[in-house]
N, C-alpha and C positions, 0 to 999 in steps of 0.2 A: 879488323874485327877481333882480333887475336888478343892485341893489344884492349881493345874498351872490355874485353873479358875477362883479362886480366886484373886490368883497376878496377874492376868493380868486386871481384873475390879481394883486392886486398880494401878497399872501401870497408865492404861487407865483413871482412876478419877486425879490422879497426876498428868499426863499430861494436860489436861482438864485446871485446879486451874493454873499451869505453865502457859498457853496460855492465860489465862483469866486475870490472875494477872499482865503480859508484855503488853497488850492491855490495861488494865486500867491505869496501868504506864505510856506508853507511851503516856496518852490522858490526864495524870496530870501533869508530869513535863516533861523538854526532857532530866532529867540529867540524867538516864541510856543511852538511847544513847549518851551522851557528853562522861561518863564515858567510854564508849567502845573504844571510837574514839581516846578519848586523850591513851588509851593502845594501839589503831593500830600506835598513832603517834610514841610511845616511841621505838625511834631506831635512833641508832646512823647515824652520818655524816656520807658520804661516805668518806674517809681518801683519797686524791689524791695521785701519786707515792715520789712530791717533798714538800710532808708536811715538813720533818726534815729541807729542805732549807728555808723555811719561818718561821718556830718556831722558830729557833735558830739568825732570824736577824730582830724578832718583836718583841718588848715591849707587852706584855697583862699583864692587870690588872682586877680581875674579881669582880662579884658582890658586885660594888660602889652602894650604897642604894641614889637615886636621890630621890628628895621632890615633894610628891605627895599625896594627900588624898586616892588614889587607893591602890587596894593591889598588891604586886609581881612588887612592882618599885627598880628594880632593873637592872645594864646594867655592858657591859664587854667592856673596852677602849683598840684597836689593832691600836699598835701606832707605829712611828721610827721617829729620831728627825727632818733626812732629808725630810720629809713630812710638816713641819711646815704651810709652806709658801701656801699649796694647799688646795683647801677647803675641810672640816672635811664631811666624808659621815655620817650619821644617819641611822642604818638601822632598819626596824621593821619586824620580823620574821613569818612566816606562821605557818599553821594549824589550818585551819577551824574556826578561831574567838576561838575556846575553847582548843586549844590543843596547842604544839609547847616551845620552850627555846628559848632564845638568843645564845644558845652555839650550834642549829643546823646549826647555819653560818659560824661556827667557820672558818673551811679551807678555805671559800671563804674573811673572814676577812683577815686571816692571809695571802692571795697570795697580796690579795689586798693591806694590809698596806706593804706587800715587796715590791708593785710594782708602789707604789708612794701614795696612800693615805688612810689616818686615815682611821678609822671605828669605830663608835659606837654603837654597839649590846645592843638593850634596850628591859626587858622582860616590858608585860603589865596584865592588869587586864582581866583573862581570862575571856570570856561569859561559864556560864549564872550568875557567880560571880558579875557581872557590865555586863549593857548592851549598847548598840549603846547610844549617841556618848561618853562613859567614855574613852572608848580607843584612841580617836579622842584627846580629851582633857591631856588624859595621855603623849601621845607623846609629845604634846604641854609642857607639864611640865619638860620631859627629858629635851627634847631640852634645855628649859630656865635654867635648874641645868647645863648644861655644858657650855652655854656663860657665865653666873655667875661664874663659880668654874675651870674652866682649860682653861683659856687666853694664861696660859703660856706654855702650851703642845700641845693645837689643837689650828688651824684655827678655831676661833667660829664667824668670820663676815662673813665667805662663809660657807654655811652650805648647802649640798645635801642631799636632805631626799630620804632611799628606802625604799622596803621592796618586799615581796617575798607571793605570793598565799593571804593570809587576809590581812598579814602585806603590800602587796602594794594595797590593799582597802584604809587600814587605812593611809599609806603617800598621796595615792592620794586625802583622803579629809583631808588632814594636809592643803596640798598645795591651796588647793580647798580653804578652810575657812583662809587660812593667804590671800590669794588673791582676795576672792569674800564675799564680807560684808555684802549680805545677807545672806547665808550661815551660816556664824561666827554668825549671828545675829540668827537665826532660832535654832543652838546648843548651844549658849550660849558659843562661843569660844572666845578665849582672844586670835587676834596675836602677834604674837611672836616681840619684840623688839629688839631691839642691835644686830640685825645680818639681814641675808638676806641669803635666802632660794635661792640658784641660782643656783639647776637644782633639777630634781628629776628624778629616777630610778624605772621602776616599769613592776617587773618581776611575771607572770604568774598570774596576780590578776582578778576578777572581779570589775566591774566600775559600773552598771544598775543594780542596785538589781531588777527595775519593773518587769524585762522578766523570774526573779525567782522565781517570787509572783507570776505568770500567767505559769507556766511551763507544755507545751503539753508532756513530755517524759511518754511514755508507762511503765515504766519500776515503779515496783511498791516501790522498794526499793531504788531506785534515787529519788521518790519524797518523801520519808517517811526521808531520808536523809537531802533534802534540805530543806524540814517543821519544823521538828526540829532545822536544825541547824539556822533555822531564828527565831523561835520562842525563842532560846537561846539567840541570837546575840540582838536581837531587845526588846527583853522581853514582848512579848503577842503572847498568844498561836494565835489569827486570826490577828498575822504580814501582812498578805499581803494588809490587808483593813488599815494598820496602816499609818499613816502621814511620818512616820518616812523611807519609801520605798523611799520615793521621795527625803527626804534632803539626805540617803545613797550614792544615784545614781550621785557619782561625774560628771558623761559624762554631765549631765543638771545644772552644775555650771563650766564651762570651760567657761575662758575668755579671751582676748589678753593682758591680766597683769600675765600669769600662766611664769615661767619659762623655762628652757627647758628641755625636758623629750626627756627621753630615755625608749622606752617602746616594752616590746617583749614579746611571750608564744610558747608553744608549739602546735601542730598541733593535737595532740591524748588525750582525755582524760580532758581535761582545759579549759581554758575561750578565744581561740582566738579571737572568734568571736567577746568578749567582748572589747579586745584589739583592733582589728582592727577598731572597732565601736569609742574607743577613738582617737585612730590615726585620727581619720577621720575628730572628732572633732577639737581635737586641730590642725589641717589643715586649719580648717575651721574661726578659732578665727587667722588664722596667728600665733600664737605659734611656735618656734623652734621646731622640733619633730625627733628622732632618730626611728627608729624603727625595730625590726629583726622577720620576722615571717618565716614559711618555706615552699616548696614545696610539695607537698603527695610523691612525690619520695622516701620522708625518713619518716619513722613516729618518733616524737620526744613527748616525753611524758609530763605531769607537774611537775613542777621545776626541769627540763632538766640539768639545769643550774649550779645546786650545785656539778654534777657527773664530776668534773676537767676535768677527764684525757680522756674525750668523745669530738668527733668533734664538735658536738652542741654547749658546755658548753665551750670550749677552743674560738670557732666565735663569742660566747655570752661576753664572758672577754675581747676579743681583743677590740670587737666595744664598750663596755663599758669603756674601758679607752680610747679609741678614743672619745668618746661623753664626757668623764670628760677633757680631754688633751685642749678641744676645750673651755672650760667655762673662 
């Protein structure tokens, strides 16, 4: 008896040390949580039914190392020759600012260069690796390595920038700082020259970092989630009092020199609200604006979009090549 009384005080002390040691962790860096998050990311693409019809009549070429002082510059070019003539999309990949590939687009790359245009899947400088705006400026550097280096493969003077959950954070203040020169001036961005940025795609992103800094959600692990993940993203542990909230929050640098965007989310689970709040803007600035949101009839989750062979994500493809047919 002596003895199971025993292991259960050192059980009980060991647990103790375990909880005590994850709460001081957790109040010194947020890379155990990043670490977790980037293993919930790591799962493959959803494979759609006509992958074989798209691989076998698209060019890919995979990590092309593009010039950058960042780390993890590197992109995958989903090409066909008949596409030449339409502009080259740019896309930049989700997961949470710290997690995520270029190759989790892959199927959506590959329907897309069958179905008339280029794509460039570009990885970037995960957080807490580099923090807000190194990723802003990284894309900026893709971008400039492919009007430089493949004239003769892509459309590099019509360039659509997207990206998907961070990665359309991050195109949306691409477009943001090539267009608004305060902006560019407050992150120390270089616009992009010898091409023109002339639409952007931006699917299930957030836009307002303020109303993440101020977050009423009850829920205790929602906010220990998005404290971290800003404190990763932004690189100070009291990000919300930081300067750096404000220049994030693309929706407060929309202007009527933005391009035209095609912008959508789901209804369960994501940022619509975020979304709509953009739409709202760029309505408001007279901006071209595409936009696909949904009814509660259906509940549609985040990044809906990627799962091909699903009604959402087939309405989601259709009006996105109607919004590029139309540029």
């Amino acid at each position: 008896m002596e003895i199971i009384v025993n292991f259960l005080k050192l059980l009980l002390i060991v647990l103790v040390v375990g909880i005590v040691s994850l709460i001081i962790t957790i109040n010194v860096t947020p890379r155990l949580t990043v670490a977790l998050l980037r293993h919930s990311f790591d799962k493959e693409a959803i494979k759609p039914k006509e992958y074989k019809t798209y691989a076998q009549q698209v060019d890919i070429t995979k990590n092309i190392k593009y010039s950058s002082k960042y780390k993890n510059s590197k992109l995958d070019i989903y090409s066909r020759k008949e596409n030449k003539n339409k502009p080259t999309i740019i896309w930049v990949h989700g997961g949470a600012f710290v997690a995520g590939d270029k190759a989790d687009v892959q199927y959506w790359a590959m329907k897309m260069a069958y179905d008339g245009y280029n794509v460039v899947s570009i990885n970037y400088s995960l957080a807490p690796d580099n923090y807000y705006p190194a990723q802003i400026k990284q894309t900026g550097d893709a971008i400039r390595y492919i009007v430089a280096n493949y004239s003769s493969k892509l459309n590099v003077k019509r360039i659509v920038i997207g990206g998907d959950s961070a990665g359309a954070h991050i195109a949306s203040q691409v477009i943001a700082a090539q267009y608004n020169s305060e902006l560019a001036r407050k992150i120390n961005y270089q616009p992009i020259n010898k091409t023109k940025i002339v639409g952007g795609l931006l699917y299930c992103g957030a836009y307002d970092v303020k109303p993440l800094a101020n977050l009423k959600d009850k829920n205790f692990m929602t906010k220990l989630f998005v404290n971290q993940l800003g404190w990763a993203y932004l690189g100070k542990k009291k990000w919300q009092k930081a300067k750096m909230i404000e220049y994030a929050s693309t929706v407060d640098y929309v202007n009527a020199k933005f391009p035209p965007i095609f912008i959508t989310d789901g209804n369960s689970g994501s940022f619509e609200t975020q979304g709509i709040a953009l739409y709202k803007k760029l309505q408001e600035k007279q901006v071209t604006v595409k936009k696909l949101f949904f009814d509660k009839t259906q509940k549609v989750g985040h990044e809906y979009q990627f799962d091909l062979d699903t009604k959402p994500a087939k309405k989601c493809f259709k009006e996105t090549l109607s919004f590029l047919n139309d540029l």
